[in-house]
N, C-alpha and C positions, 0 to 999 in steps of 0.2 A: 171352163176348165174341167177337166175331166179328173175321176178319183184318184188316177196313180199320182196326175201333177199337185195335186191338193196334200198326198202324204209327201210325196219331194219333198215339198217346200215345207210340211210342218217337222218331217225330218230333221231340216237345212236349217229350220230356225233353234231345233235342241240343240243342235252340232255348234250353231255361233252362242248358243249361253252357257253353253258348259266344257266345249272345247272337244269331245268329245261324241262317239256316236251312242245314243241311248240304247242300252239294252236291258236285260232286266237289274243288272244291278244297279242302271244309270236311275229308276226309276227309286230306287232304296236309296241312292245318295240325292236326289230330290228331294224324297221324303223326308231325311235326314236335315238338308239344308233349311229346308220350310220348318220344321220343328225346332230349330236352330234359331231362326228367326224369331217364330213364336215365341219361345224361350225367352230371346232378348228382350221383345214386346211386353213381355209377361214381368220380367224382372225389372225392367225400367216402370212399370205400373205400379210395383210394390215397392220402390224406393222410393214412389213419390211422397213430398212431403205431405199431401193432403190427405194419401191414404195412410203413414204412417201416424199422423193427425185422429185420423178416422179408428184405427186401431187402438191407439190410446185410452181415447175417448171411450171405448170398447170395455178394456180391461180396467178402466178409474171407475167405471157403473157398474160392473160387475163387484167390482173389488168397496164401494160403500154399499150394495144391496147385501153382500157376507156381513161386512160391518154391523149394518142396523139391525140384521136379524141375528147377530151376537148380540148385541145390547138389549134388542128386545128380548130374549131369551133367559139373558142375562136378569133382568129387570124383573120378570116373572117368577124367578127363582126366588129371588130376595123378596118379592112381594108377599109372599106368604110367612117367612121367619120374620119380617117387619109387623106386620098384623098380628100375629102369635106375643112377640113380644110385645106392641101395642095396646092390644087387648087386654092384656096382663089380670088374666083367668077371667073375665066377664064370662056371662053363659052366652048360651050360641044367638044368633038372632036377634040377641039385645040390642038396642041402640048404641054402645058403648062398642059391642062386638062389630057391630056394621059400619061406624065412622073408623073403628081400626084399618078398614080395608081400604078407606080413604085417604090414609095419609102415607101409602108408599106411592098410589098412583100420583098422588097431588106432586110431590117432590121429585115423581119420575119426569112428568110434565115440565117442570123447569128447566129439569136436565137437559131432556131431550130438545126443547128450545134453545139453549145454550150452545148443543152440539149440533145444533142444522144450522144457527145462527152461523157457527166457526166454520164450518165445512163451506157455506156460501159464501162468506166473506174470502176465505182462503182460495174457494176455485176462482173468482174472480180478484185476486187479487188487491180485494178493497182496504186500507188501510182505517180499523175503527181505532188505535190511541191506547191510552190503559183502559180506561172504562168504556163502551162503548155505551154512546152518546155523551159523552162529556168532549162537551166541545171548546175546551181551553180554558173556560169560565169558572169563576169563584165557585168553589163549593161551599160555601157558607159557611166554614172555620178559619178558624185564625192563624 
């Protein structure tokens, strides 16, 4: 085959996909259709439920890492008026002044085991009852 029969036919083959003879604007409303396409590809990607899934997932870790660094921030603040009132005037460095420092973290500790407890149970769905661990059993009152 020689070069003109080669563009013929690559001609002949635009002319039966688009109805038309390609010129320069045939090659804009190609471009147009493929981006068109893309487009579609693109938007049926993003409604999928795996990636909307994935987004989620996204924005709920993003949205407890703000959380725990408000708490913990939170926590830091109070630590200090809880040992001042703790202390309740010991001098500095004493052993009275240094266990005051001990009992906001001590009870932060709780807390915060409480609310990672809740947060786990809750993403998953676990159901722990009123007490957790109390598993239906006498509590040893009457």
């Amino acid at each position: 085959m020689n070069a003109k029969h080669v563009a013929q036919q690559k001609e002949s083959e635009r002319l039966a996909a688009f109805g038309r003879p390609a010129g320069r604007s045939g090659n804009r409303v190609e471009q147009l259709a493929q981006d068109a396409a893309e487009a579609a590809e693109f938007r049926a990607y993003q409604t999928h439920p795996d990636v909307i899934a994935l987004r989620v997932e996204q924005v709920r870790s993003q949205v407890d890492r703000l959380c725990w660094a408000g708490i913990m921030l939170g926590l830091a603040f109070t630590m200090t008026n809880v040992q001042q009132f703790a202390a309740a005037g010991a001098s500095a460095w004493s052993l009275p002044w240094l266990a005051a420092w001990l009992l906001d973290p001590t009870v932060s500790l709780v807390l915060l085991a409480i609310l990672r407890a809740e947060q786990v149970t809750a993403r998953y769905q676990v159901r722990t009852g009123v007490w957790v661990g109390d598993h239906g059993g006498s509590s040893g009152h009457p």
